[in-house]
TIROPA-375110 format. One record per residue (C-alpha): residue in one letter; x, y, z. Coordinates in steps of 0.25 Angstrom, whole numbers, padded with zeros to 4 digits. Last residue first. Layout:
REC  r     xx     yy     zz
REC  a      X      Y      Z
...
//
This chain:
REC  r     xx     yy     zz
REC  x  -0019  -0119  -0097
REC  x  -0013  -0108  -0092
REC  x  -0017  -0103  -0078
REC  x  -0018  -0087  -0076
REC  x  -0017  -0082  -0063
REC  x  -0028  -0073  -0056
REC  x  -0023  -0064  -0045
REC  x  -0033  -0063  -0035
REC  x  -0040  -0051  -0035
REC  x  -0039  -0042  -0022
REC  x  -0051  -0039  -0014
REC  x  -0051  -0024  -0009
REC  x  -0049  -0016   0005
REC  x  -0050  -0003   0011
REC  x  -0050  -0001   0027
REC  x  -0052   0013   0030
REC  x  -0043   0021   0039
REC  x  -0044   0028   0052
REC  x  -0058   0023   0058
REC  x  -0062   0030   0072
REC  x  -0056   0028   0087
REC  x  -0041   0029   0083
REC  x  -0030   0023   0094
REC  x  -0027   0013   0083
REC  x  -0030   0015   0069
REC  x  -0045   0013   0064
REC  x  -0050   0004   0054
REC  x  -0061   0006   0043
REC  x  -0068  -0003   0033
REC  x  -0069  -0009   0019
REC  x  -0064   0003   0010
REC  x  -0064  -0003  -0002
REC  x  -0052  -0004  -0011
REC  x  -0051  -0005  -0026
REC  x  -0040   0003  -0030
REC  x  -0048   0016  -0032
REC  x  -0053   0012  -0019
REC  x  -0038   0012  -0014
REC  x  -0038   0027  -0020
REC  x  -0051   0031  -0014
REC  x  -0046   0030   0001
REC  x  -0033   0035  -0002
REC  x  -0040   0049  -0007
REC  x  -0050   0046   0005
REC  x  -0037   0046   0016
REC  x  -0045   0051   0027
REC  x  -0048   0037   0031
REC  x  -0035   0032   0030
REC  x  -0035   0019   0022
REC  x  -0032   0006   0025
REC  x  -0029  -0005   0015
REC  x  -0033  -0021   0013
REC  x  -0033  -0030   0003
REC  x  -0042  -0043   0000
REC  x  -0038  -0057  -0007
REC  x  -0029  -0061   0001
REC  x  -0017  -0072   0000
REC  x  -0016  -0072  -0015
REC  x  -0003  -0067  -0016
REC  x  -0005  -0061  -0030
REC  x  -0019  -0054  -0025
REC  x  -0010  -0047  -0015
REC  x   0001  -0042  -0023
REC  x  -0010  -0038  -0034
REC  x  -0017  -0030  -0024
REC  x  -0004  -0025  -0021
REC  x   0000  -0020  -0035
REC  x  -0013  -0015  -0037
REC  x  -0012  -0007  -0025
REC  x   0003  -0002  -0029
REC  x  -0003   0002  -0043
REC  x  -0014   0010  -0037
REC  x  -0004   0018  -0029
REC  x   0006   0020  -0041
REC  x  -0004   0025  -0051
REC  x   0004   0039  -0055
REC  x  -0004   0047  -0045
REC  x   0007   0048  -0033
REC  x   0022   0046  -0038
REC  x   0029   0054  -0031
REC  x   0020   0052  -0018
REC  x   0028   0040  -0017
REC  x   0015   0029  -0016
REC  x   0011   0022  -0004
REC  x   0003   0010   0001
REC  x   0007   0006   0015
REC  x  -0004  -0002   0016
REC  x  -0012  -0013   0010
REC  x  -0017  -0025   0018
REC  x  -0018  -0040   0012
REC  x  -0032  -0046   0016
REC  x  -0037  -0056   0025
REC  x  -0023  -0064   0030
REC  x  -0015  -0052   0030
REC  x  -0006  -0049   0018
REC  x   0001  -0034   0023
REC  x   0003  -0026   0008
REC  x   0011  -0016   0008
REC  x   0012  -0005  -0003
REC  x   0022   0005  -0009
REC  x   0026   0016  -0019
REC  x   0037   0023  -0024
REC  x   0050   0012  -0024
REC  x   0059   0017  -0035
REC  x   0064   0008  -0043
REC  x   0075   0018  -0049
REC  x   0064   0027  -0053
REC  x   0059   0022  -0067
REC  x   0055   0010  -0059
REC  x   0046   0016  -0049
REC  x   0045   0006  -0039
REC  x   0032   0003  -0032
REC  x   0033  -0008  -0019
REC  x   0026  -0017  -0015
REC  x   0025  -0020   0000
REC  x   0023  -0034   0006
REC  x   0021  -0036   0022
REC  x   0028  -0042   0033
REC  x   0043  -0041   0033
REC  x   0040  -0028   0023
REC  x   0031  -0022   0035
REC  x   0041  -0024   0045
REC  x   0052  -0017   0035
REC  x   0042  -0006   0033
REC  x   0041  -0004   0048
REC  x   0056  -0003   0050
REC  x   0059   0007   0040
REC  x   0048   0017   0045
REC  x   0033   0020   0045
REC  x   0028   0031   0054
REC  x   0022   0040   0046
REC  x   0016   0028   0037
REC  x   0010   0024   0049
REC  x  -0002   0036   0043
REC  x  -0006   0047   0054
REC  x  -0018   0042   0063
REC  x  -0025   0049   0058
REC  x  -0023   0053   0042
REC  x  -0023   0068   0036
REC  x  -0011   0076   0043
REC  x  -0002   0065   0037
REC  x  -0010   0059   0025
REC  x   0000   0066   0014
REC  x   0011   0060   0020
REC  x   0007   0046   0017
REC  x   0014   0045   0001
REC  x   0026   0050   0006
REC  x   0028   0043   0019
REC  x   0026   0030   0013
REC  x   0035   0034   0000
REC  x   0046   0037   0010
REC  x   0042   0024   0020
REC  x   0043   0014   0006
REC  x   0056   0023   0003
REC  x   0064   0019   0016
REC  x   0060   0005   0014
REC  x   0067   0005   0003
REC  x   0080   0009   0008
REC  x   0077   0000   0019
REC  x   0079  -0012   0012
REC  x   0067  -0018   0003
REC  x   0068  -0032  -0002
REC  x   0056  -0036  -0009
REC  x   0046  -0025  -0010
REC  x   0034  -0031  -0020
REC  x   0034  -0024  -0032
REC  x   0026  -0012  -0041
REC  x   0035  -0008  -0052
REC  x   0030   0006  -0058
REC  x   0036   0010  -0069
REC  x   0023   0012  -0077
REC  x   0020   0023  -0069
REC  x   0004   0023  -0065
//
């Protein structure tokens, strides 16, 4: 992985920014068009959405510091009252292989485990996505079970969680 990399939390986004969160979203998920039914949201997502999402949820962000900042990958994390749920997770295609995907799911894992709340994350996985499949186990997911998208009469995706750590802290005596 580059060592200038600076995984965030997104604080004050305008729609600049927002702009490139849907570009590297589009990039990273057009390789599954033709592959994945129903077709991914990602075809679909816009400004507005994003800016729901934001109000609601947490994204961190990726910047490439040698690049101006340059935002290059990102990952939502929704906080339910069970589990915190992954999604959204997407690397610019530019910088595919170097680390960056495994990076942003430590990040979040550590995100989570900093707050708390949960102690167990959620993703979904398309089930023809096996390549996705085994990277998240890489990362020390399990596929825990299957859902099915509306108006579909069998499984779509996989259900893959893990237990997150608690963050440990260090008392001085």
């Amino acid at each position: 992985m580059s060592t200038n990399l600076r995984i965030v939390p997104l604080l004050t986004p305008d729609i600049a920014v927002f702009d490139r969160l849907i570009a590297i979203l589009k990039a990273a998920f057009a390789f599954q068009d033709g592959i994945v039914n129903p077709p991914s949201s990602v075809t679909r997502v816009d400004v507005a959405e994003l800016q729901w999402r934001f109000e609601r949820d947490t994204v961190l962000v990726a910047c490439d510091v040698e690049n101006d900042t340059a935002i290059i990958a990102q990952i939502w994390i929704e906080q339910t009252d069970h589990d915190a749920y992954l999604y959204k997770m997407s690397v610019d295609p530019a910088y595919h292989g170097q680390g960056i995907g495994r990076a942003m799911i430590d990040a979040a894992l550590d995100h989570i485990a900093q707050k708390g709340a949960v102690s167990r994350a959620r993703l979904h996985v398309r089930k023809e996505l096996a390549g996705n499949v085994t990277f998240f186990q890489r990362c020390g997911f399990a596929i825990n079970g299957e859902g099915t998208h509306p108006g579909f009469s069998t499984p779509t995706y996989w259900v893959m969680t893990r237990d997150v750590a608690a963050q440990e802290t260090l008392s001085i005596a």
